[in-house]
C-alpha positions in Angstrom: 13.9 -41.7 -39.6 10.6 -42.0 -37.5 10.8 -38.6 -36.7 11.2 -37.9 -40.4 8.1 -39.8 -41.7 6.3 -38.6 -38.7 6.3 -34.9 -39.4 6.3 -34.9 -43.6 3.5 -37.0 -43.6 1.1 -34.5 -41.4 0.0 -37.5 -39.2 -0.2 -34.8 -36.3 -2.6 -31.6 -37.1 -0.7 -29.3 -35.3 2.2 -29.9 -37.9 -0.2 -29.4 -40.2 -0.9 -25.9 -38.8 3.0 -25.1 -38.6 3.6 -26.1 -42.2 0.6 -24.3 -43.6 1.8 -20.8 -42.1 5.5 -21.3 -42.5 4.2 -21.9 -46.1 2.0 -18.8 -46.5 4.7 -17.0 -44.3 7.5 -18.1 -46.9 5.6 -16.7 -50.1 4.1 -13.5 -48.7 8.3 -12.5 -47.1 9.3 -13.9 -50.2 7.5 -11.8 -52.4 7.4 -8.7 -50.1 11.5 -8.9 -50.1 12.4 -9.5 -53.5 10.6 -6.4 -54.2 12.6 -4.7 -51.5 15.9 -6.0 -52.9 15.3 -4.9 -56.3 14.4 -1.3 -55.3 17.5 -1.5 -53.2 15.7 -1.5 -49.9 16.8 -4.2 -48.4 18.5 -2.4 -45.2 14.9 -0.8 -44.3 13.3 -4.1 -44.0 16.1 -4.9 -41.5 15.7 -2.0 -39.6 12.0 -2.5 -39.5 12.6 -6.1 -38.3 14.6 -5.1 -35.5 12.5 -2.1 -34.9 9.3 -3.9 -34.2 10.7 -5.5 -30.6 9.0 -2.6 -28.9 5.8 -3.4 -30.0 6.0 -6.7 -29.2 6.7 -5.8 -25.6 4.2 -3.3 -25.2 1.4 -5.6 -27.0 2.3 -7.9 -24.4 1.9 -5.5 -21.6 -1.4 -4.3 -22.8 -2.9 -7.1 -22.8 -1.7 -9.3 -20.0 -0.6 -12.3 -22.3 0.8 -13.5 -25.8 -2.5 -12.6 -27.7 -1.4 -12.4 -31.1 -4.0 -9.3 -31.7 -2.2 -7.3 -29.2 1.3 -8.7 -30.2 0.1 -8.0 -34.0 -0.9 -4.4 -33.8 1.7 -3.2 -31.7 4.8 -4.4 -33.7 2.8 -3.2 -36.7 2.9 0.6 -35.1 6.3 0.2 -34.1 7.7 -0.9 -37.5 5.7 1.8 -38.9 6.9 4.7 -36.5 10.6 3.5 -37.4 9.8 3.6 -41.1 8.4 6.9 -40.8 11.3 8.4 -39.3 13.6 6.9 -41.2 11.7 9.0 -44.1 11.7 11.7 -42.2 15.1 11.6 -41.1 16.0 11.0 -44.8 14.5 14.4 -46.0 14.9 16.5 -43.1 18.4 16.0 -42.2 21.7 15.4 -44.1 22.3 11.8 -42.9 23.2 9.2 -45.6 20.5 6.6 -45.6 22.6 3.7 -44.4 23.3 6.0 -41.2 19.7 6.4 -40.5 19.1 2.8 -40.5 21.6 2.1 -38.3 20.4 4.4 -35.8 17.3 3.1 -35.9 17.7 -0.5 -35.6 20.1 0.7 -32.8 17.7 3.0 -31.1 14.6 0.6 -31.3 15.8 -2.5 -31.0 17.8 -1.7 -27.7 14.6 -0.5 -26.2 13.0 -3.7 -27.3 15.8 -5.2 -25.0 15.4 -3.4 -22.1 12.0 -3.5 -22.1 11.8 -7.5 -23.0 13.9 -7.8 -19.9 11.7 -5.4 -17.4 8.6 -7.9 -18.4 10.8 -11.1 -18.0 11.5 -10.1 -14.1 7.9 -9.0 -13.6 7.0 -11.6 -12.5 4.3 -12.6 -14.9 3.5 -16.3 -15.5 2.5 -15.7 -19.2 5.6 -14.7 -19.8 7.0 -17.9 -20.9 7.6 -18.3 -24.4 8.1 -14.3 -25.1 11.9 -15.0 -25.9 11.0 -16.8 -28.9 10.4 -13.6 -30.5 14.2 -13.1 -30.3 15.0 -15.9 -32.3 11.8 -17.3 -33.9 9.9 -20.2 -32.8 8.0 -22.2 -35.7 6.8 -25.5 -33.9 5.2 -22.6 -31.1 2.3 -21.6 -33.7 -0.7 -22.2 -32.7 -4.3 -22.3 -34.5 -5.3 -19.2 -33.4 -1.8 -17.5 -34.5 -2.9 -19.1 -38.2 -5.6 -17.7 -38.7 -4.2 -14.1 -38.0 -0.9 -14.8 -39.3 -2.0 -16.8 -42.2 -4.4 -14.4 -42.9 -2.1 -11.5 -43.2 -0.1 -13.1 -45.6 -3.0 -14.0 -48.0 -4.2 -10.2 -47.5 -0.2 -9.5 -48.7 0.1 -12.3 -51.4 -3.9 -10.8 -53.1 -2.5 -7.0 -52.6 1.0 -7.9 -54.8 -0.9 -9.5 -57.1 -3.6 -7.2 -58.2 -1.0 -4.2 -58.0 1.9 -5.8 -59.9 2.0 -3.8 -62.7 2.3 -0.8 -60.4 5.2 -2.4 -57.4 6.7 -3.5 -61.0 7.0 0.7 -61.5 7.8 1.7 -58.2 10.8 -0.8 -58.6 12.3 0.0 -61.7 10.9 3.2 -63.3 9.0 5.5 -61.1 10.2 8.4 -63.0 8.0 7.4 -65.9 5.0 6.1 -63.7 4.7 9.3 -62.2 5.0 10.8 -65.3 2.4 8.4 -66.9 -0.6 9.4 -64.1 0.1 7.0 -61.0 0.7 7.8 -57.8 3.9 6.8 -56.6 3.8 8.0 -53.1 1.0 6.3 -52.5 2.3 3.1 -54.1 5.0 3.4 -52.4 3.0 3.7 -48.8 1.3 0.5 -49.9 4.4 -1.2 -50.2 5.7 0.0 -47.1 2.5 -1.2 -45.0 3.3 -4.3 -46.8 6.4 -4.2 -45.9 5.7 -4.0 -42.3 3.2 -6.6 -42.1 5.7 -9.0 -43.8 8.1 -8.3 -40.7 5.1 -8.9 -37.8 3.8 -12.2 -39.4 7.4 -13.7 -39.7 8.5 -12.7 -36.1 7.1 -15.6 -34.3 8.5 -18.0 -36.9 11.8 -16.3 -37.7 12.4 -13.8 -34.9 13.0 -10.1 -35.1 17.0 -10.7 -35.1 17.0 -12.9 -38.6 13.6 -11.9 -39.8 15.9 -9.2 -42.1 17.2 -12.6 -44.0 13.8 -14.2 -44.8 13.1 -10.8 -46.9 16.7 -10.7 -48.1 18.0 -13.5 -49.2 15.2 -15.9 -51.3 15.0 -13.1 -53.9 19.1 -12.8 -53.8 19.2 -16.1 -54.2 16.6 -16.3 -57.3 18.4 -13.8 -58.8 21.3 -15.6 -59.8 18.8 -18.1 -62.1 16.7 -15.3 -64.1 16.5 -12.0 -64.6 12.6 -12.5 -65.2 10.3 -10.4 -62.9 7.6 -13.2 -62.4 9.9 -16.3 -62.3 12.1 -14.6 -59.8 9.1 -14.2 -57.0 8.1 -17.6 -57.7 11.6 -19.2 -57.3 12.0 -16.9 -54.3 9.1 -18.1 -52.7 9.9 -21.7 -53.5 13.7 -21.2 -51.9 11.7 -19.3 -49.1 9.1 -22.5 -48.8 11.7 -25.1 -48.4 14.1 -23.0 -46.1 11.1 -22.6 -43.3 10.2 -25.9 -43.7 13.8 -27.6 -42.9 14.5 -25.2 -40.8 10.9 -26.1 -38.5 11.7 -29.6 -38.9 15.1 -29.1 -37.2 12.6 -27.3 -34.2 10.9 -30.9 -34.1 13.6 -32.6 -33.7 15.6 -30.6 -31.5 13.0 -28.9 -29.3 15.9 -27.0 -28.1 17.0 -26.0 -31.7 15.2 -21.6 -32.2 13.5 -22.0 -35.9 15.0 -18.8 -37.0 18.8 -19.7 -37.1 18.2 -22.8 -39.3 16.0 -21.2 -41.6 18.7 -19.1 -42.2 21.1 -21.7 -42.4 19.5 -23.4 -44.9 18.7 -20.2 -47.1 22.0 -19.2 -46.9 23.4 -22.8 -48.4 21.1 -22.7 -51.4 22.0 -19.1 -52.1 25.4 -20.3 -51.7 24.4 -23.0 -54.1 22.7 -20.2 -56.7 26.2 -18.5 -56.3 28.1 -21.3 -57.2 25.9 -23.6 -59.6 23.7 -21.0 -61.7 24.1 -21.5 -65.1 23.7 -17.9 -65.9 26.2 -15.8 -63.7 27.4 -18.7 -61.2 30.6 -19.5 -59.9 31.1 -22.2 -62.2 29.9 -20.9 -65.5 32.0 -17.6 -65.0 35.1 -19.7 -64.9 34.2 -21.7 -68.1 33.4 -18.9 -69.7 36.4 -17.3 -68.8 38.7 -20.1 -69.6 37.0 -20.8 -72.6 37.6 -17.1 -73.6 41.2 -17.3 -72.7 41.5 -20.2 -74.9 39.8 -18.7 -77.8 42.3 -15.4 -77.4 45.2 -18.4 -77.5 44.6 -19.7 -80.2 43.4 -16.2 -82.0 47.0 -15.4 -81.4 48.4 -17.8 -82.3 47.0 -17.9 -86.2 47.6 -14.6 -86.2 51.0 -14.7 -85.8 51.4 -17.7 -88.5 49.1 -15.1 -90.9 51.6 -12.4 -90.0 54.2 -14.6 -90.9 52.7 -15.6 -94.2 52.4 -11.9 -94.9 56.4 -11.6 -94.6 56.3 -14.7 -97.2 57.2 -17.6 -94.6 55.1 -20.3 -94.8 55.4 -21.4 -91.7 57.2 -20.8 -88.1 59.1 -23.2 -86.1 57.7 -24.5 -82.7 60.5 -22.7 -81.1 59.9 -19.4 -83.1 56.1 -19.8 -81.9 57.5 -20.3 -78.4 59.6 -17.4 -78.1 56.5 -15.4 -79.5 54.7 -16.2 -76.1 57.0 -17.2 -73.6 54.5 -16.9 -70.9 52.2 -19.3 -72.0 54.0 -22.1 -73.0 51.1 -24.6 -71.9 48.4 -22.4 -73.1 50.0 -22.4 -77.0 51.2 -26.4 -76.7 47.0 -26.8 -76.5 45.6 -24.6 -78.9 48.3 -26.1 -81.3 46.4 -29.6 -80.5 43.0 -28.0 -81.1 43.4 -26.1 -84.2 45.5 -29.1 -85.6 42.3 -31.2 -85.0 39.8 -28.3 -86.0 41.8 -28.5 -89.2 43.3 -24.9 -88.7 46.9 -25.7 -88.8 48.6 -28.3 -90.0 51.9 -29.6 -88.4 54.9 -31.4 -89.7 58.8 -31.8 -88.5 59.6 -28.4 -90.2 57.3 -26.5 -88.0 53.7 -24.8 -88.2 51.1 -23.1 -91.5 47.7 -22.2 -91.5 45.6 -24.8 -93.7 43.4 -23.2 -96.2 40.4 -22.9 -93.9 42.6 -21.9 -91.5 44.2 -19.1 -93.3 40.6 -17.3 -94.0 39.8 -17.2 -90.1 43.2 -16.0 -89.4 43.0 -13.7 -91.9 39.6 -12.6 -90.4 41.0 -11.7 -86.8 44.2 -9.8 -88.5 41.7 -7.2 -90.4 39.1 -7.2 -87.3 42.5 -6.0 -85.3 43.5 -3.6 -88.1 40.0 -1.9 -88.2 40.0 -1.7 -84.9 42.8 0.1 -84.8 41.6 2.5 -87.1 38.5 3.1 -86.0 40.3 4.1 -82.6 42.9 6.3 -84.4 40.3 8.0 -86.2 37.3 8.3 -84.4 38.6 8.3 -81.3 41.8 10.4 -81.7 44.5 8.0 -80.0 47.6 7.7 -81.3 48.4 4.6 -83.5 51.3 3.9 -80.6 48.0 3.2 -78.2 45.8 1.8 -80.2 47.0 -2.0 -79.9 46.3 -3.3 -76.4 42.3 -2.2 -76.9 42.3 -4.1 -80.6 43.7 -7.2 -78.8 40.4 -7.1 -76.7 38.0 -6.3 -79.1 39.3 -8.1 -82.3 37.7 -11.4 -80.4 34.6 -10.3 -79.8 33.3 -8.3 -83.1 30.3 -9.7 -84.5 30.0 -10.1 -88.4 27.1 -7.4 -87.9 29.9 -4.8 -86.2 32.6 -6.1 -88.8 30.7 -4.8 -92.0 29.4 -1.4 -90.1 33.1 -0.7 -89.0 34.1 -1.4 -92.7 31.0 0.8 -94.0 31.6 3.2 -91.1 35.6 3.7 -92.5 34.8 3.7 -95.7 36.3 -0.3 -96.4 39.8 1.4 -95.9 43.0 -0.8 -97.2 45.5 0.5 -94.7 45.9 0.6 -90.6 47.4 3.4 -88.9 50.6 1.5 -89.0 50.6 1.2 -92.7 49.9 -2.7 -92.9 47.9 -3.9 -95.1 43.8 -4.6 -94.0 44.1 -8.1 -95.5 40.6 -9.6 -97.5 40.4 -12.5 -99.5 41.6 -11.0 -102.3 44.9 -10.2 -100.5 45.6 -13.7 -99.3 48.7 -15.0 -100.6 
């Protein structure tokens, strides 16, 4: 608990420092890579993550030591040589795009290797430290790597922001901003400088192994709660935010502990969270909404056989005629008996089961919704009336009043279904 306290309440500066560019680091990945995931570019960043190991090890040889200028510019040129060739590759040979990305992450990132190792036995005593590259190392930054870091991701942050409108393009039309005047090949150069830079600020945090996650999955993860542009890169940043913070608080704690693996950790469980918890498309809400569909289809069926068997002049139908109608879902029918007997739908005695007045008009309701149906498939679509009945089961529960009267106006309010029953309206109720 005293290491707890100790590092949330910033009593050392150098916490301060870590926090501050794991913050800045979190937003500018965060927005960077939910722009990359909804233009379906996720593998790239990957590749470019992994492809930037080079550069780290020749920035290093350059200049002696772990100057973050040095470290900076030549994982920058590496990521951007592997990005170019992976564009060059793309229109220059007949590899699928996922192949090419493969090969390159292979290609670059086993050179990284190999080289990182060749340094590690030369002998150099600056060479301490270089590993966390690998792996990511939070609690390492120093001031100096702020500043440069930090600064890169405000340079990224102020870039997204002014050009919104046009990254907002590049993602989801650039058909039509090309067609409207801007310059998509050059907005999409922006993006991938961007793109790069994201990648080289997050590798001595994250690490060039997981650095592909801290693009990926905050904007995977907001997508599950809103399909709203603007939200979405705030609630990926947030997600982003929080991860890097945990996961360098787990660094403090365990010195031994790399940063990158528990960042990931922790942004994988809240995008397992999203997954199953959203209220819009989680987990949970699917299978409400999917019980509470198969519910609705019981009890559909069910008044529409007691409608069916008003139409043959039976008033009602036995619980064991209503049993043998569904064999298969004995439970299912024994509760939508309970709720329609308590909506007021049916009404239930010793003798068996009849629609209530109320009842009768809603049942009534889904008969002719299946009967036009029907039609409109016979018709329109040309399918025999022997086929037509397993698609009007589907749709008879989910036809708006709106589609209702345009499928009546659209058959011309007919008064018989391609099996010659009746289209029942009030006027036909019994």
């Amino acid at each position: 608990m005293e290491d707890f306290w100790y590092f949330f309440t910033f009593q050392d500066p150098s916490i301060t420092w870590v926090v501050l560019g794991i913050t800045l680091l979190g937003i500018g990945s965060a927005y960077v890579g939910t722009f990359s995931f909804l233009d379906k570019k996720a593998l790239l960043g990957d590749a470019i993550s992994h492809a930037v190991l080079p550069g780290i090890c020749l920035g290093f040889v350059l200049a002696g030591e772990k100057d973050p200028r040095f470290i900076v510019t030549g994982a920058f040129l590496s990521g951007a040589l592997a990005t170019f060739l992976s564009s060059w590759l793309k229109q220059n040979t007949k590899l699928s795009e996922d192949s090419i990305i493969a090969s390159i992450l292979s290609v670059f990132f086993g050179i990284g290797i190999v080289a990182l190792t060749a340094i590690q036995k030369s002998g150099n005593p600056e060479v301490a430290g270089l590993n966390s590259f690998i792996f990511g190392n939070a609690i390492g930054i120093a001031e100096a790597d702020l500043f440069l870091y930090g600064g890169l991701s405000l340079a990224i942050l102020l870039v997204l922001s002014l050009f919104l409108k046009e990254f907002r393009l590049m993602v989801f039309d650039p058909g039509f901003g090309k067609a409207i005047g801007f310059p998509m090949k050059g907005i999409r150069f922006v993006f991938n400088v961007l793109l790069i830079l994201a990648v080289v600020i997050g590798i001595q945090a994250i690490g060039v192994v997981l650095m592909a996650a801290l693009l990926i999955t905050p904007g995977a993860a907001a997508r599950f709660w809103t399909d709203r542009l603007q939200p979405l890169l705030l609630l990926a940043a947030f997600f982003s935010i929080l991860s890097g913070i945990l996961g360098t608080y787990i660094s403090f704690v365990l010195p031994q502990m790399p940063t990158g693996p528990w960042v990931v950790v922790f942004l994988s469980l809240i995008a397992l969270l999203s997954f199953i918890f959203s209220p819009k498309s989680g987990l949970i809400r699917r299978f409400l909404a999917r019980r509470s569909y198969l519910n609705k289809t019981h009890r559909d069926h069910l008044m529409k056989a007691l409608f069916k068997a008003k139409e043959a002049k039976r008033e009602l139908l036995t619980l064991e005629e209503i049993r043998a109608l569904y064999p298969f879902h004995k439970k299912e029918i024994e509760h939508s008996l309970q709720v329609l007997t308590k909506q007021g739908l049916v009404l239930q005695d010793t003798q068996g089961v009849r629609l209530s007045p109320k009842g009768t008009s809603d049942a009534m309701r889904i008969v002719r919704l299946h009967r036009l149906w029907e039609l409109y498939l016979n018709e329109s679509m040309n399918i025999a009336p022997d086929h037509v009945h397993e698609s009007a089961e589907q749709m008879e529960h989910l036809l708006t009043p709106e589609l209702e009267a345009l499928l009546e106006q659209r058959l011309n309010y007919p008064t018989l279904d391609p099996h010659q029953e009746t289209i029942p309206r009030e006027s036909h109720d019994a």
